[in-house]
N, C-alpha and C positions, 0 to 999 in steps of 0.2 A: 504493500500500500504506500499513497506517497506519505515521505517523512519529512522534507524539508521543505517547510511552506516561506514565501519570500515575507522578508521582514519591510514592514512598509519605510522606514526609514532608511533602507538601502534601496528598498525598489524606486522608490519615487524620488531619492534625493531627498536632503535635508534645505536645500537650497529654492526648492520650486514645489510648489502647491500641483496633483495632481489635474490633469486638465481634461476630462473624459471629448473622445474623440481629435487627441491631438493629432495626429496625423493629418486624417481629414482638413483640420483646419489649418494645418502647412501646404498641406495641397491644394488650398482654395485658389487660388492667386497671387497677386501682387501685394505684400501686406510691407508696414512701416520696419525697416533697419532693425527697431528695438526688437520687434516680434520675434523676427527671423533669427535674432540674437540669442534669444530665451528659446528659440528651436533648436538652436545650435547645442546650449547647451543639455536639452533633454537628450539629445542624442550621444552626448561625450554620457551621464550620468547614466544611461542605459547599454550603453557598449562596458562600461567599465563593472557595473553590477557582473555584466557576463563573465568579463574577467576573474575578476575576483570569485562565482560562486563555482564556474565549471574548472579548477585546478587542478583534475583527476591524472592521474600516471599514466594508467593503460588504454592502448591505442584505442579508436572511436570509429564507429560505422553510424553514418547517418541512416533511416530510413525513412524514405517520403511515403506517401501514399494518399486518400481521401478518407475522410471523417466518415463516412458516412452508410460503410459498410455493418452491419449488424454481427452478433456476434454467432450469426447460426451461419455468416457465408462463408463460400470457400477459401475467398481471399481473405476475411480475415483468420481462417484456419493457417492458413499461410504463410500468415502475416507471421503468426504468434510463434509457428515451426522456423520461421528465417530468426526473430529475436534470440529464441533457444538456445539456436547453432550457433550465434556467431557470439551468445555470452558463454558456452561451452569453449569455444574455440579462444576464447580470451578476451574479447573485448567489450566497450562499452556500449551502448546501443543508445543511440540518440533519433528522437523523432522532434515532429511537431509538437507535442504534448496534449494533442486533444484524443477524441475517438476515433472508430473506425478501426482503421490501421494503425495507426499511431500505439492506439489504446492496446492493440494487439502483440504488435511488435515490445512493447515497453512490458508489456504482461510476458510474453515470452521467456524475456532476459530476465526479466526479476526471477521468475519461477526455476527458470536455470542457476540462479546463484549469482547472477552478472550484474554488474552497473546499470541502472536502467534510469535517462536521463530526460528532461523534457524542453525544450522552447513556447512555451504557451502564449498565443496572440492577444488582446483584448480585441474582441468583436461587437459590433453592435447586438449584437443575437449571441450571446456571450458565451465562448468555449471555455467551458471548466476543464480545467487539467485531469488528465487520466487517472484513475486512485494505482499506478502500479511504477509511482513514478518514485526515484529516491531520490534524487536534484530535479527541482525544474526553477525556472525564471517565467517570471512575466512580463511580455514585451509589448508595449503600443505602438513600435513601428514595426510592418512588415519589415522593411531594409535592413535595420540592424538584428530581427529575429532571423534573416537568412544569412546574412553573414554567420552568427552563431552556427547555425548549422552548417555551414560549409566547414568554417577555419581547424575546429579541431577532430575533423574526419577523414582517413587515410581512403574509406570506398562509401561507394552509395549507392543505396539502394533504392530501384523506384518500382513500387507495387503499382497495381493500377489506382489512377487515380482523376481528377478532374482539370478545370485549368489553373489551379494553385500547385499541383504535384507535375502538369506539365512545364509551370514556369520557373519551379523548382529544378526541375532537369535541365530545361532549356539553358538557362542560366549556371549550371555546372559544364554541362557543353560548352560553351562560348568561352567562359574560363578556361578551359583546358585548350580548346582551339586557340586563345589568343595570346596564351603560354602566361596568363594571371594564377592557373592552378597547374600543380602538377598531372600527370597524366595520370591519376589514379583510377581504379577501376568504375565505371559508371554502368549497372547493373538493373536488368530491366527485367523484372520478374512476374510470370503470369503471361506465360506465350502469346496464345488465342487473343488477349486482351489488345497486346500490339500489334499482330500483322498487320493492321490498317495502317497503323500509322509508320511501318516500317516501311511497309508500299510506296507511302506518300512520301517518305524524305527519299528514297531510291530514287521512285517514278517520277517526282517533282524537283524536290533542291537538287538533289546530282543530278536528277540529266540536265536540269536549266542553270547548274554551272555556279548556283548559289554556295553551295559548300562544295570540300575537294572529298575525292575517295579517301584518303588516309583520315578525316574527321569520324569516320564512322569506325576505326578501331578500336577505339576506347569505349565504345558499346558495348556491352555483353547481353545477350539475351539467353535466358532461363527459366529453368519452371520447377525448381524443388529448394529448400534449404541447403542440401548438400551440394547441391551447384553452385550457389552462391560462396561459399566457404573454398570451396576447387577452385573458383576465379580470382580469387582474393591471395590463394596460396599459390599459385599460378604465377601472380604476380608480385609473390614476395614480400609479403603483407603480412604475412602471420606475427603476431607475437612470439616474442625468445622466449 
C-alpha cells in the first residue's frame, strides 16, 4: 500500500500558496513578467521536490500505459506480470501513479518485493495515487511530471494506452532520435494493440521520409513479461 504521502510543505513550497489549476493558467497567454516569475519558480520548487524524494540506488524502469483499464482486463493482467518481472529482476518500477496500468504495474512490483514508485498528476477530474505505491510525488505540471519519468529510467515500457501514453512514447523517441537521451530500450508491449500503429509509422513517416530506418531500432515490440526482461538484458541493463 502506498507509504509515503507528500508533505505539503515540501510539495507546494514554503515560498508560494498553492494555486489549483496552475498550469492551465500558465498556458492561458500572455500574462505580466511578475506572473511568469512566480511560474518560474513553481516549476524550480517542483522539479526539486523530485529531486530530493526519488534518491533511490537501484536502477528504474519507467512504465506508461492508460488509467483506464479495469482490473479484470488482460492488459492490466499484464501490466501487473511486467511490474513482477522487472522488480524480480532488480529494479524499481516507476509509472504515472494513477490507475489502470499504472495501478497494475506498481501493484506488480510491490507484490514482488521491488520499489514501486509513483508521478501522480493533479487533474481537474482528480487522479488519486494508486494504494501500491511506496514513493510517489504530486505534480501540477505535466512537463516536469514527464521529465521525472524519463530522467531516472535506464528502459521503458509502453502498455497500451491512449494519447497521454502515446505522447509519452513519442517524446522518448524524439529524445533518443535527437541524441537528448541515451538509446535505451523503448518497449512496446501488447502486440495486437500496435500493428496499426506500426503500419502507420512504416506505411507513413518512413516511406514519406519523415523519420530514417535506423529511428525504429530502439523499438522493441513484445507481448509477455519475460520478453521485456530478454530486451533489457539484451541490452545490458540488468542490475550487478
Amino acid at each position: 500500500m502506498a507509504n509515503d504521502k507528500p508533505d505539503d510543505s515540501t510539495e507546494r513550497g514554503a515560498l508560494l500558496e498553492h494555486v489549483e489549476g496552475a498550469e492551465k493558467l500558465f498556458l492561458a497567454g500572455r500574462r505580466s513578467r511578475e506572473a511568469d516569475l512566480e511560474s518560474a519558480v513553481r516549476f524550480f520548487l517542483e522539479f526539486l521536490r523530485g529531486f530530493e524524494s526519488f534518491a533511490f540506488k537501484q536502477p528504474c524502469v519507467t512504465v506508461f500505459g492508460s488509467s483506464r483499464f479495469p482490473e479484470s482486463h488482460r492488459y492490466y493482467h499484464l501490466a501487473r506480470e511486467v511490474g513482477a518481472a522487472l522488480a524480480r529482476a532488480g529494479f524499481a518500477v516507476m509509472t504515472g501513479g494513477g490507475s489502470g496500468i499504472m495501478e497494475a504495474a506498481n501493484r506488480g512490483a510491490q507484490e514482488a518485493g521491488g520499489l514501486s514508485v509513483g508521478c501522480n498528476i493533479t487533474l481537474p477530474r482528480e487522479q488519486k495515487p494508486n494504494p501500491y505505491l511506496d514513493k510517489f510525488i504530486q505534480f501540477d505540471h505535466f512537463f516536469a511530471r514527464k521529465v521525472m519519468l524519463v530522467k531516472y529510467s535506464c528502459a521503458f515500457v509502453v502498455m497500451p494506452g491512449g494519447f497521454g501514453t502515446l505522447d509519452e512514447a513519442f517524446e522518448i523517441a524524439t529524445l533518443m532520435q535527437t541524441n537528448k537521451l541515451g538509446r535505451f530500450p523503448l518497449i512496446a508491449v501488447g502486440g495486437e494493440f500496435w500493428d496499426k500503429f506500426v503500419a502507420f509509422v512504416a506505411d507513413t513517416l518512413l516511406k514519406e521520409g519523415t523519420i530514417s530506418p535506423e529511428d525504429l531500432q530502439f523499438i522493441h515490440r513484445v507481448d509477455t513479461a519475460d520478453d521485456v526482461v530478454r530486451v533489457i538484458r539484451k541490452a545490458g541493463l540488468m542490475p550487478a
